[in-house]
ZADO-1210 file (C-alpha; in nm, 4 decimals, padded with zeros to 6 digits):
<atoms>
<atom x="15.2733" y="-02.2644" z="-11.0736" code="UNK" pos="1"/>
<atom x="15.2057" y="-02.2774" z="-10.7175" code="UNK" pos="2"/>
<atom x="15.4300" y="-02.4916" z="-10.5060" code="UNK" pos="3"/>
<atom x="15.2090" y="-02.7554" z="-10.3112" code="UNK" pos="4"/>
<atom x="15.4049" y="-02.7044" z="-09.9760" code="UNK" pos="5"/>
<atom x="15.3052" y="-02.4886" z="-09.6911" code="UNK" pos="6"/>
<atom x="15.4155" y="-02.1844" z="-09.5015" code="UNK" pos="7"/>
<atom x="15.6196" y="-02.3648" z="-09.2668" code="UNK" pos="8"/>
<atom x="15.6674" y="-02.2060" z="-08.9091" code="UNK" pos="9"/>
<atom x="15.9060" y="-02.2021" z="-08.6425" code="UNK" pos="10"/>
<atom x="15.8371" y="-02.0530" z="-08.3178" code="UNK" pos="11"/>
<atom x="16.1211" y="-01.9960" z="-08.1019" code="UNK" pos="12"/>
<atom x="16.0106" y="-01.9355" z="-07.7672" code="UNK" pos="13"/>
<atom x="16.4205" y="-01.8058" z="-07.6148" code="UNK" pos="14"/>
<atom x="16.4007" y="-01.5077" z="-07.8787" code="UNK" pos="15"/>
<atom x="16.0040" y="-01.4774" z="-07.8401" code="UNK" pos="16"/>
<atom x="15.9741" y="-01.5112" z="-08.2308" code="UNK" pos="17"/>
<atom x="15.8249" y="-01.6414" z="-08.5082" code="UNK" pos="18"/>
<atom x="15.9167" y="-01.7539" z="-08.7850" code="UNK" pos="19"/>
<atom x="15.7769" y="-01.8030" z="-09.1840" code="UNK" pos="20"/>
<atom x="15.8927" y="-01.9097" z="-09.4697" code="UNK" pos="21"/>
<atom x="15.7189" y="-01.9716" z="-09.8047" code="UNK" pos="22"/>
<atom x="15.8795" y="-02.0538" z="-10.1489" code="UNK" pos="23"/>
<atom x="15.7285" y="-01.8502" z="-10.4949" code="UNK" pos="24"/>
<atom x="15.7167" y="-01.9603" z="-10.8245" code="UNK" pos="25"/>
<atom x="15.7373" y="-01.5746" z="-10.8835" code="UNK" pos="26"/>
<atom x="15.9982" y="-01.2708" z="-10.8810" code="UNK" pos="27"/>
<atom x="16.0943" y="-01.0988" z="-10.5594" code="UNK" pos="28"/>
<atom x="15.8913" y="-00.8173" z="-10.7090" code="UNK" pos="29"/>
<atom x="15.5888" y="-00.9427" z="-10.7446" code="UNK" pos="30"/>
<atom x="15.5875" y="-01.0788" z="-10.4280" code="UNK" pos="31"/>
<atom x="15.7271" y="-00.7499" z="-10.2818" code="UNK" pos="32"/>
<atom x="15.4252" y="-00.5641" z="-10.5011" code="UNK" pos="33"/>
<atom x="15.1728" y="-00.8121" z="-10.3436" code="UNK" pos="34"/>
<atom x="15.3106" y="-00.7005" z="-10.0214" code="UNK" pos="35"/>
<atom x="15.2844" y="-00.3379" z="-10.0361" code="UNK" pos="36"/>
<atom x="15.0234" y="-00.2390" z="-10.2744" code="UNK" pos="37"/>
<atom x="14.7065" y="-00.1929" z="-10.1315" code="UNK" pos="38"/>
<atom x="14.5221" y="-00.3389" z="-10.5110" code="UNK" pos="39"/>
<atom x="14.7040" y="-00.6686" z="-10.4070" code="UNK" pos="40"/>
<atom x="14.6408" y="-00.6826" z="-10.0484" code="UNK" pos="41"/>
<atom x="14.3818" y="-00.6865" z="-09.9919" code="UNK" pos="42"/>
<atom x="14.3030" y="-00.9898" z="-10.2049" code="UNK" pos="43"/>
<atom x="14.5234" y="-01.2018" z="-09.9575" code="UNK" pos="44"/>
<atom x="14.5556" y="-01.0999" z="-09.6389" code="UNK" pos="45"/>
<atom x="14.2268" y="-01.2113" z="-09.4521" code="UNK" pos="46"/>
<atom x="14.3374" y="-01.5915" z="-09.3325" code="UNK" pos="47"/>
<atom x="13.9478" y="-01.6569" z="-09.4332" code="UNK" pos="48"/>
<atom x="14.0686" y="-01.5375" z="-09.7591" code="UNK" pos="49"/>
<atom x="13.8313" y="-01.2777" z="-09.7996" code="UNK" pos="50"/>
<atom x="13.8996" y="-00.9278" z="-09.9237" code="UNK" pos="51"/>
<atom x="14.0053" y="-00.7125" z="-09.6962" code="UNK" pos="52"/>
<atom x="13.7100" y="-00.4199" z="-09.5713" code="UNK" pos="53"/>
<atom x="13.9518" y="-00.0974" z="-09.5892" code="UNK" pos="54"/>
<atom x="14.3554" y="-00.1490" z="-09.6851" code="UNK" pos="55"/>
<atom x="14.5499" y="00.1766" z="-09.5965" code="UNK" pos="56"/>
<atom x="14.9371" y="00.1827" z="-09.6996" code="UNK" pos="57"/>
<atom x="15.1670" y="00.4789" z="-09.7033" code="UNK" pos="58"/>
<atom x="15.4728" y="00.3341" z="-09.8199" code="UNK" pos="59"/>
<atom x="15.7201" y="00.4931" z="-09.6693" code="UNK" pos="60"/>
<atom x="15.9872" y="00.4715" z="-09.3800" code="UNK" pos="61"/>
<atom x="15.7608" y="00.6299" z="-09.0994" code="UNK" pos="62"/>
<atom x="15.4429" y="00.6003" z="-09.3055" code="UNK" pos="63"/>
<atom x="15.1381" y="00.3868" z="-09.1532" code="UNK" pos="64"/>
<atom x="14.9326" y="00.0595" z="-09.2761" code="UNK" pos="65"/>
<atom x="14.5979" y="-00.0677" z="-09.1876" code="UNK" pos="66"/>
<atom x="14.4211" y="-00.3286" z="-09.2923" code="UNK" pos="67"/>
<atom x="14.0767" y="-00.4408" z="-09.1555" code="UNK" pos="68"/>
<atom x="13.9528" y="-00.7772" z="-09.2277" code="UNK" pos="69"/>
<atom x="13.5270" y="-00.7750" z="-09.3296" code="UNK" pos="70"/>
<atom x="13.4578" y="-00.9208" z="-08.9989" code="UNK" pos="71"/>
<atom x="13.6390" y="-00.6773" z="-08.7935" code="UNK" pos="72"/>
<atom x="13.4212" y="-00.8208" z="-08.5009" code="UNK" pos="73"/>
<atom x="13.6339" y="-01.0606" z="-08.4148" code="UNK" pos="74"/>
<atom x="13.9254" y="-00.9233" z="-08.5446" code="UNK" pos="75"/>
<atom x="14.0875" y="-00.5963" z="-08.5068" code="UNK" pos="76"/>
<atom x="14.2489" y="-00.3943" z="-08.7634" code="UNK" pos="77"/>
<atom x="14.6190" y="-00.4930" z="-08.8293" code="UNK" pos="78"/>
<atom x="14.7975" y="-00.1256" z="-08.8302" code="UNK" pos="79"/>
<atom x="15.1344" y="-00.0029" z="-08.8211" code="UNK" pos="80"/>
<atom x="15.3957" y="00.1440" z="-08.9367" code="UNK" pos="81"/>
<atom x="15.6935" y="00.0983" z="-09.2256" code="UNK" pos="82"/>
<atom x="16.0708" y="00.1448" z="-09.0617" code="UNK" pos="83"/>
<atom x="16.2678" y="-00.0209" z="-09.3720" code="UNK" pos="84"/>
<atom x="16.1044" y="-00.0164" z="-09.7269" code="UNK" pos="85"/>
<atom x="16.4430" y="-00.2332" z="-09.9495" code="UNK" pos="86"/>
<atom x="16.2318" y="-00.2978" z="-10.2659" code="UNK" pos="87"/>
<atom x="16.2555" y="-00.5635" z="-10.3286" code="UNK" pos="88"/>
<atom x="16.4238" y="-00.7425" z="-10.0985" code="UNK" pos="89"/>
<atom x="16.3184" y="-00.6443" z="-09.7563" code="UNK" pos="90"/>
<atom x="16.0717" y="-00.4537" z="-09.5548" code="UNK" pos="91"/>
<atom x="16.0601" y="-00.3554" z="-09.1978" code="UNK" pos="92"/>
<atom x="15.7508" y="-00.2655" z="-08.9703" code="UNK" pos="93"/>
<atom x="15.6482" y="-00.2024" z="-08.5854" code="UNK" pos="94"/>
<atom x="15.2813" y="-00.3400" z="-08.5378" code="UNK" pos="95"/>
<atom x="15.0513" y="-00.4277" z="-08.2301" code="UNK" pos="96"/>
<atom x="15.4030" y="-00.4052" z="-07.9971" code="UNK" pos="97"/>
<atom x="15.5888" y="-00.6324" z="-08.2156" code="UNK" pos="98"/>
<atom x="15.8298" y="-00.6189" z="-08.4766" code="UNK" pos="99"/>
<atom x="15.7540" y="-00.7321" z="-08.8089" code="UNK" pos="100"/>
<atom x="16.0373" y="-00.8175" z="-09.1366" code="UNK" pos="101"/>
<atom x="15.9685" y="-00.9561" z="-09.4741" code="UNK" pos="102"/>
<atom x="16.2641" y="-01.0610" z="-09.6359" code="UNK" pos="103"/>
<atom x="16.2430" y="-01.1752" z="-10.0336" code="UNK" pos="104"/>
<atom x="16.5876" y="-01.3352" z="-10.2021" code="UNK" pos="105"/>
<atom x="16.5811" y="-01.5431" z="-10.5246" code="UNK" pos="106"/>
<atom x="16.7501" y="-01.8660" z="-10.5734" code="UNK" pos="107"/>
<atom x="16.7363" y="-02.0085" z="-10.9133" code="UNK" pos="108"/>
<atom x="16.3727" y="-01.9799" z="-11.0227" code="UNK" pos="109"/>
<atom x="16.2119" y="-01.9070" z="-10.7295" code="UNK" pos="110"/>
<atom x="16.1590" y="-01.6585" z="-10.4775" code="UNK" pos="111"/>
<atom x="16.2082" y="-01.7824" z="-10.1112" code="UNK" pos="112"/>
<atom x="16.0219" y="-01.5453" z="-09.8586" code="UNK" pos="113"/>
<atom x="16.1449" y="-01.5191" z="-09.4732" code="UNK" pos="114"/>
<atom x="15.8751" y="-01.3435" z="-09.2516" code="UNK" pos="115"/>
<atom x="15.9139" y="-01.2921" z="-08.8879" code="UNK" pos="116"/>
<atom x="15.7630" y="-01.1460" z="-08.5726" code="UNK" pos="117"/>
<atom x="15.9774" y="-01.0324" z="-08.2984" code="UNK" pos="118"/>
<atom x="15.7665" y="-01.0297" z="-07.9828" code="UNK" pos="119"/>
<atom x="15.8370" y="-00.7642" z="-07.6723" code="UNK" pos="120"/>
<atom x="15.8706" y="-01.0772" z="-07.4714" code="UNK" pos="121"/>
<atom x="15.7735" y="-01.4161" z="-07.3614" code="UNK" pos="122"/>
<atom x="15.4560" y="-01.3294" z="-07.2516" code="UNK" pos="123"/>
<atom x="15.3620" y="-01.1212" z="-07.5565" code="UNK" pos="124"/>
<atom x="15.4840" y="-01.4225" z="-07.7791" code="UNK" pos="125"/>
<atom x="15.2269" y="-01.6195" z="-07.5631" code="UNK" pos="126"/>
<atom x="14.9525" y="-01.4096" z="-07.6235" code="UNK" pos="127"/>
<atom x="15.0416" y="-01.3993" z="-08.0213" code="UNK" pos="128"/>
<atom x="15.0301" y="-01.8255" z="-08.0117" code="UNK" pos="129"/>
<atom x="14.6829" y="-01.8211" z="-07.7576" code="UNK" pos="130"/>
<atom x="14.5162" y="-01.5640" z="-08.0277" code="UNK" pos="131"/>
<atom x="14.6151" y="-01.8050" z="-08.2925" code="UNK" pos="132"/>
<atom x="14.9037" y="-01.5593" z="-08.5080" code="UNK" pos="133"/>
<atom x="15.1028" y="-01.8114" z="-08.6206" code="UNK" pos="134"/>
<atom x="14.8414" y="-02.0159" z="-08.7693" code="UNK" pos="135"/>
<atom x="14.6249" y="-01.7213" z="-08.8696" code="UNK" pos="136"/>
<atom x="14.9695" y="-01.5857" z="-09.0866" code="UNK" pos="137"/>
<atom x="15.0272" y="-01.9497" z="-09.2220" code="UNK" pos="138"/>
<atom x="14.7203" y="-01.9263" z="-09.3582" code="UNK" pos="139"/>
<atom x="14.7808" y="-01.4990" z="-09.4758" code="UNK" pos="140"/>
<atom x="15.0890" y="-01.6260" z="-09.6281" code="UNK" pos="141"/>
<atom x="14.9310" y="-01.9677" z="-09.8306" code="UNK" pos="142"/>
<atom x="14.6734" y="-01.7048" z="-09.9780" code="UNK" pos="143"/>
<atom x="14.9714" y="-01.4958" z="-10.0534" code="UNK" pos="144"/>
<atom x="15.1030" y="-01.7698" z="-10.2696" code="UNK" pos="145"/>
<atom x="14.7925" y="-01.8688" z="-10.4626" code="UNK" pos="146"/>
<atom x="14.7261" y="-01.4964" z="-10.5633" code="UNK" pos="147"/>
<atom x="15.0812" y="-01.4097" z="-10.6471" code="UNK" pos="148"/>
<atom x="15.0759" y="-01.7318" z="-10.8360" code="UNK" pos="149"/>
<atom x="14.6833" y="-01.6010" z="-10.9992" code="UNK" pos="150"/>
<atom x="14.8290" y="-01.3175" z="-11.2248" code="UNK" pos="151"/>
<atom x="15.1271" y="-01.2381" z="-11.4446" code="UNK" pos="152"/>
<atom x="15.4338" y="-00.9967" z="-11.4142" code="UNK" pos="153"/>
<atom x="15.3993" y="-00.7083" z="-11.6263" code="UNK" pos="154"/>
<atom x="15.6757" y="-00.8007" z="-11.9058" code="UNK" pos="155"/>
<atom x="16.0114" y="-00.6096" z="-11.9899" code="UNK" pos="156"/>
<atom x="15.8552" y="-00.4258" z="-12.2643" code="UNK" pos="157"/>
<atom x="15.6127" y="-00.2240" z="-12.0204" code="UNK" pos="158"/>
<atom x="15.2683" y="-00.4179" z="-12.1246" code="UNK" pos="159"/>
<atom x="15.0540" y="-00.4411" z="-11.8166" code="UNK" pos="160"/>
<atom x="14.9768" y="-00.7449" z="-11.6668" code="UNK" pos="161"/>
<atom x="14.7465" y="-00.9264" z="-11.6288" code="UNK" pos="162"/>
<atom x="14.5713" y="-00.8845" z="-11.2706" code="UNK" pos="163"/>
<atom x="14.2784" y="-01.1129" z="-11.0908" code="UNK" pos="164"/>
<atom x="13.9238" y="-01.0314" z="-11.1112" code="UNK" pos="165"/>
<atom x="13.8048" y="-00.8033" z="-10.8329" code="UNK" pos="166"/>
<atom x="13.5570" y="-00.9867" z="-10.6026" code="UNK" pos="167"/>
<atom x="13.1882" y="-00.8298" z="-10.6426" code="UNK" pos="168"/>
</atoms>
C-alpha cells in the first residue's frame, strides 16, 4: 500500500538544514535494505526515476558510495562516505560538504522515515535550494516509497521475496 501523501520538507534556514520525512507502509528493514543495497538503489534514486548508470556502496563506517544518475550531464555523481551504519534504524554519511542522516523508527504499522542534510553554512544551504536539492530529494524519496511499496519482504521462514523487474 503506498500512502498517497508526499515527502514533506522543512528547510530551516538558522541551522542551514533540511529536512524529510516520508511515512512506509513497510518495515524499517526494507526501507533500510532499499537504502543501502546497491540492487535497490538504484531503482529509486534518480528524481527522473530512472535507474541509476553505476551504484557503488561499501557499507561500512568509513566505506564510500556513488551513485551516478544516466544523465550524468547535468548531474554529477552523488558520492560519499558511511560514518554510522545502525541497521535498521539509522545511517550516517558526509557527502558533497554536507552531512547526511537517515533515521527509520516504526510506529504501529508503519515505518516513519526522517532524512536530513546538514549544510556547512548558510551559503552552502543556499546553493543546495538554487540547485534544486530539496525538491530533487522529495522527488528521490516519493520513488523511494513506490518501489519499497513494489515488492515484498522476504518472510520469517527464509523464502525470498519477491523483487521488481529489472528495467531492460
Amino acid at each position: 500500500m503506498i500512502h498517497n501523501e508526499s515527502t514533506k520538507t522543512v528547510i530551516d534556514r538558522n541551522n542551514f538544514t533540511i529536512t524529510f520525512t516520508r511515512t512506509f507502509a513497510a518495515s524499517r528493514e526494507q526501507v533500510f535494505d532499499a537504502w543501502t543495497q546497491p540492487k535497490h538503489i538504484e531503482h529509486w534514486w534518480d528524481p527522473s526515476g530512472v535507474p541509476l548508470s553505476e551504484c557503488v556502496v561499501d557499507l561500512r563506517p568509513g566505506g564510500a558510495f556513488k551513485f551516478t544518475n544516466r544523465d550524468s550531464a547535468h548531474s554529477p555523481p552523488f558520492a560519499g562516505v558511511y560514518k554510522v551504519i545502525k541497521r535498521p534504524s539509522e545511517l550516517l554519511f558526509e557527502a558533497l560538504g554536507s552531512v547526511g542522516t537517515v533515521r527509520l523508527e516504526t510506529s504501529a504499522a508503519v515505518t516513519q522515515m526522517t532524512v536530513s542534510i546538514r549544510c556547512a553554512s548558510e551559503e552552502h544551504l543556499g546553493q543546495f535550494l538554487k540547485l534544486g536539492v530539496d525538491v530533487g530529494t522529495a522527488r528521490t524519496l516519493d520513488n523511494l516509497v513506490g518501489y519499497v511499496s513494489s515488492y515484498e519482504a522476504p518472510s520469517q521462514s527464509g523464502e525470498s521475496s519477491q523483487q521488481p523487474d529489472a528495467p531492460v
